[in-house]
NUBA-620013 format. One record per residue (C-alpha): residue number from 1; residue in one letter; x, y, z. Coordinates in steps of 0.1 Angstrom, whole numbers, always signed. Each point is the difference from the previous one (the first is absolute). Layout:
NUBA-620013
[node NUM,'A',[X,Y,Z]]
...
end
This chain:
NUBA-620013
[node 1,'X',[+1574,-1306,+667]]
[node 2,'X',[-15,-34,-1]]
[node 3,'X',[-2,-26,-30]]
[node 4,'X',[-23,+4,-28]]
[node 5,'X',[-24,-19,-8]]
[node 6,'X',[+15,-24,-25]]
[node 7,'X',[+26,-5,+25]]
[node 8,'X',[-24,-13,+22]]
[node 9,'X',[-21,-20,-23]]
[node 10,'X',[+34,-15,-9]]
[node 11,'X',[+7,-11,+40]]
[node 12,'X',[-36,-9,+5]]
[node 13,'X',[-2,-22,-24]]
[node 14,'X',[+34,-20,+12]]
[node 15,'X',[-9,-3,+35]]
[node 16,'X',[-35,-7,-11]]
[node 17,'X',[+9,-31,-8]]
[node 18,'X',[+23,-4,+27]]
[node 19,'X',[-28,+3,+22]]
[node 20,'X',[-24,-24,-19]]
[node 21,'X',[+29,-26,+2]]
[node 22,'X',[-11,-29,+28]]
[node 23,'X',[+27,+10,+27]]
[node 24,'X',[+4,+3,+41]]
[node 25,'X',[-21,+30,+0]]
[node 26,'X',[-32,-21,-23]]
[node 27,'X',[+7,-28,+29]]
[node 28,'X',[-2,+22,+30]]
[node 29,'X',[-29,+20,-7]]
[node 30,'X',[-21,-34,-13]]
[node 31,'X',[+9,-15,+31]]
[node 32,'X',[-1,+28,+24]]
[node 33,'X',[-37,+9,-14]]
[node 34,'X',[-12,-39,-1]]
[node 35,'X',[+12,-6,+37]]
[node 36,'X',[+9,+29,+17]]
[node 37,'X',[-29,+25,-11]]
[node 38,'X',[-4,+33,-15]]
[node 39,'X',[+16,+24,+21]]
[node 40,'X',[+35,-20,+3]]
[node 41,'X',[+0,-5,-37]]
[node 42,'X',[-10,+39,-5]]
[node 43,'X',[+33,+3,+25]]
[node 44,'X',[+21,-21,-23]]
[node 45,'X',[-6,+16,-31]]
[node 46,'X',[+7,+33,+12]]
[node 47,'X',[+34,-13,+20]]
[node 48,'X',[+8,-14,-32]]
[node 49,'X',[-1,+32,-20]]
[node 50,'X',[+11,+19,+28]]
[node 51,'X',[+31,-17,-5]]
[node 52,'X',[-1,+3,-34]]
[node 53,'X',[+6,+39,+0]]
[node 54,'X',[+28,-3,+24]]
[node 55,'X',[+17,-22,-22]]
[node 56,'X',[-7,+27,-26]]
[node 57,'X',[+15,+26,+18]]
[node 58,'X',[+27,-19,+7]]
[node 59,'X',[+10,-9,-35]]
[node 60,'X',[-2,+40,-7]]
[node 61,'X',[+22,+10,+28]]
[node 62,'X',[+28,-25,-9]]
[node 63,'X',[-6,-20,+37]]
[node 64,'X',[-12,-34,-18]]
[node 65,'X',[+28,+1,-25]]
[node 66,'X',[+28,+4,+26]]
[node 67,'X',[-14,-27,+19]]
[node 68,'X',[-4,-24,-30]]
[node 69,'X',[+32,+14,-8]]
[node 70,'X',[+17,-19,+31]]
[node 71,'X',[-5,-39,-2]]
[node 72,'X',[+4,+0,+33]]
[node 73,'X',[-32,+27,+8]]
[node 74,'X',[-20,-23,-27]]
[node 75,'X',[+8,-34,+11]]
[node 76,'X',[-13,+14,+37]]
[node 77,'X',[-33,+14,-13]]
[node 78,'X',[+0,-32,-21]]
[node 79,'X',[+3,-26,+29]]
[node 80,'X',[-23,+21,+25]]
[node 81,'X',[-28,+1,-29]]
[node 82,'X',[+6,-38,-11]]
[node 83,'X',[-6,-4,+39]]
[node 84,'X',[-30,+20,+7]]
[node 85,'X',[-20,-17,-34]]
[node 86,'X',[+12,-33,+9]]
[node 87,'X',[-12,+8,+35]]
[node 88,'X',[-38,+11,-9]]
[node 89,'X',[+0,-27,-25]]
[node 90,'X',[+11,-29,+25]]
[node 91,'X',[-29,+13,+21]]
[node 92,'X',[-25,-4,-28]]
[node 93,'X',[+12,-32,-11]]
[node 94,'X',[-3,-14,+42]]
[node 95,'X',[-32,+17,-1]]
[node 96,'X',[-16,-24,-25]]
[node 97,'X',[+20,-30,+6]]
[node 98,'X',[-12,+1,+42]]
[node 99,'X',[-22,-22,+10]]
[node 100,'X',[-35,+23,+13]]
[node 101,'X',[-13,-9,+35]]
[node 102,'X',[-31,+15,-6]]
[node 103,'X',[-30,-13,-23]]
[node 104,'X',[-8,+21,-28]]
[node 105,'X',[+26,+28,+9]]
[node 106,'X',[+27,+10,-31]]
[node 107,'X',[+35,-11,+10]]
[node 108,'X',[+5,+38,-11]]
[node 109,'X',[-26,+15,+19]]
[node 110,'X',[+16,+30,+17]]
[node 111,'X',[-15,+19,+34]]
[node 112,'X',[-20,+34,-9]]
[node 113,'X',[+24,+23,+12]]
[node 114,'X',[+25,-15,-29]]
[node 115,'X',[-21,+21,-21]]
[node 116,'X',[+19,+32,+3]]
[node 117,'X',[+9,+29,-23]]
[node 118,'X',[+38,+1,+13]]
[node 119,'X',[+7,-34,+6]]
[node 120,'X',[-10,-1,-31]]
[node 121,'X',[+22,+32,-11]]
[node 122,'X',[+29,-15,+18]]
[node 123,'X',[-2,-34,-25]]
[node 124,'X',[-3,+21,-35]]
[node 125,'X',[+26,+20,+12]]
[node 126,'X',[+23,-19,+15]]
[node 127,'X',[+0,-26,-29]]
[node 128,'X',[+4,+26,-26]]
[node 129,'X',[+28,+22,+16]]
[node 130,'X',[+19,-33,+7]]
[node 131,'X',[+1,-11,-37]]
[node 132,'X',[+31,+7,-19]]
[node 133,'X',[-19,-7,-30]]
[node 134,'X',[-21,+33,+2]]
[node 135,'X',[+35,+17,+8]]
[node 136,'X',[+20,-15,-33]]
[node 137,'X',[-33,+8,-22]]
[node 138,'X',[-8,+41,+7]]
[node 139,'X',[+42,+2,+1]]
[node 140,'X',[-2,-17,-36]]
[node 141,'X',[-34,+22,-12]]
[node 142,'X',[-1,+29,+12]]
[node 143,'X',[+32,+14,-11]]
[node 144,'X',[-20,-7,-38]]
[node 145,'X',[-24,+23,+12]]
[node 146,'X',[+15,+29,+15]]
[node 147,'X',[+21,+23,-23]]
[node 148,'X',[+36,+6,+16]]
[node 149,'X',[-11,+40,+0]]
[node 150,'X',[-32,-5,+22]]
[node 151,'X',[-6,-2,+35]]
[node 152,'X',[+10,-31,+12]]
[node 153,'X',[-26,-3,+26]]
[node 154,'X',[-32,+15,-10]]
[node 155,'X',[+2,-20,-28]]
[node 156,'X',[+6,-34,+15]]
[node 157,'X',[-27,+8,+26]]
[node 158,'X',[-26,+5,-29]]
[node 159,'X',[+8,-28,-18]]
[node 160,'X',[-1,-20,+30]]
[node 161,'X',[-33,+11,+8]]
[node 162,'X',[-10,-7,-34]]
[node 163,'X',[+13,-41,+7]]
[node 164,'X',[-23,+11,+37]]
[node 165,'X',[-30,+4,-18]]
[node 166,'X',[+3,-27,-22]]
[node 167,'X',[+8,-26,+26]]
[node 168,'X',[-30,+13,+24]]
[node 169,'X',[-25,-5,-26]]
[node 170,'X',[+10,-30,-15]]
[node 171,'X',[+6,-15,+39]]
[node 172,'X',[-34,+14,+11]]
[node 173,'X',[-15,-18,-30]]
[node 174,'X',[+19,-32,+15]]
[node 175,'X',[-15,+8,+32]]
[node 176,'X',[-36,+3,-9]]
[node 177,'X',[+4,-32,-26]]
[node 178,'X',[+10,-14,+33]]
[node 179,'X',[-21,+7,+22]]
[node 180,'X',[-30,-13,-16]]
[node 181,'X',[+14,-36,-1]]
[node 182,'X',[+2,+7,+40]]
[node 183,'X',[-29,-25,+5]]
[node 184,'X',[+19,-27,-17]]
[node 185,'X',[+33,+5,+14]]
[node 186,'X',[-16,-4,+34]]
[node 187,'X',[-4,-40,-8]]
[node 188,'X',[+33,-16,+19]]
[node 189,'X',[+17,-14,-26]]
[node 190,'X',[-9,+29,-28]]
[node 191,'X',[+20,+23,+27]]
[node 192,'X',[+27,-25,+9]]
[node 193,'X',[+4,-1,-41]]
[node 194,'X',[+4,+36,-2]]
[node 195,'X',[+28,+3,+26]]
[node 196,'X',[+19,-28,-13]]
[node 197,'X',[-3,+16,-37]]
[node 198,'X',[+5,+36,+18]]
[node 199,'X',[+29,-15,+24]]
[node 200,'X',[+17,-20,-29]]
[node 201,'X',[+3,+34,-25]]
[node 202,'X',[+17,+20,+28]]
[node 203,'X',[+21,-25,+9]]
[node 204,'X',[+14,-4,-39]]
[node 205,'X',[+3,+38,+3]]
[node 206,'X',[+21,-5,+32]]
[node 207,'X',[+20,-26,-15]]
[node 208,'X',[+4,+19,-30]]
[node 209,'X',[+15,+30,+15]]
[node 210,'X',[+19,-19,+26]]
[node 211,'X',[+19,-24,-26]]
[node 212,'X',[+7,+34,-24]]
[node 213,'X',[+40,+5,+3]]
[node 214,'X',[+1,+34,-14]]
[node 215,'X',[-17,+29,-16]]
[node 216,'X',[+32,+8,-25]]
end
């Protein structure tokens, strides 16, 4: 049994415009796609939604709301996702503040082999399993979406696939918008603008998180 399709137009249209909302992901991928290239930003998108249905099976199996249950459990996700976002952000922020040794090379400019499908996985995913924001939010929606009588699972798993769908298109759309401003992101200062924009919205998200006292 899975939900019809009201149900589903219902979700889609609330994490619809979750998705559309300018956010981590919105950062990462622009960034990633500007600086990075094509496959690592293909690797980040899927990470992220790869992440995205584990946090959905997680909220149907009861896991996430035992751990956000325990203040303690939530304040150590919290502090070790506030770390890693304040980590990748502090690296993006160095990277366009650095002074460049080389004439006409972005302070961001990256070696070829940073261009890879699972370092690029490891980022999306990584980012978005660490968030205790994607936790709270499927333990406070889905619940309005799956009967009490239905299988807990199946269910969460679709409409988490439907949120999958919707974030791959509207991230791919990101990607391509992206990469054809490549050319003019690979001026010095037009890249070392993008990290520091791209550096300073993860770090708010890291700071965010991190000075969060509790999810009661």
């Amino acid at each position: 049994m899975v939900p019809d399709v009201s149900v589903l137009w219902s979700f889609a249209l609330v994490v619809g415009l979750l998705t559309i909302t300018p956010g981590l992901d919105t950062a990462l991928v622009l960034r990633t796609a500007t600086v990075s290239g094509r496959r690592r930003a293909w690797g980040v998108i899927t990470g992220i939604q790869t992440g995205t249905i584990i946090w959905g099976v997680l909220a149907a199996t009861g896991v996430s709301a035992i751990l956000f249950a325990s203040q303690i459990a939530y304040d150590v996700l919290r502090i070790v996702g506030a770390g890693y976002l304040l980590w990748i952000g502090g690296r993006m922020i160095y990277s366009a503040i650095r002074p460049s040794t080389t004439p006409g090379v972005s302070a961001t400019a990256e070696a070829p082999s940073s261009d890879s499908l699972l370092a690029g996985w490891r980022l999306g995913f990584t980012t978005n399993l660490l968030n205790p924001k994607m936790g709270a939010f499927y333990i406070a929606l889905l619940p309005q979406f799956i009967p009490a009588t239905a299988p807990q699972i199946s269910w969460a798993v679709c409409l988490a696939l439907v949120h999958v769908l919707i974030g791959i298109t509207w991230l791919t759309f990101l990607l391509l918008l992206a990469r054809s401003f490549r050319r003019w992101f690979a001026c010095r200062s037009m890249a070392r603008a993008l990290d520091a924009i791209a550096g300073t919205v993860i770090v708010g998200f890291g700071l965010r998180i991190a000075l969060e006292k509790s999810v009661r």
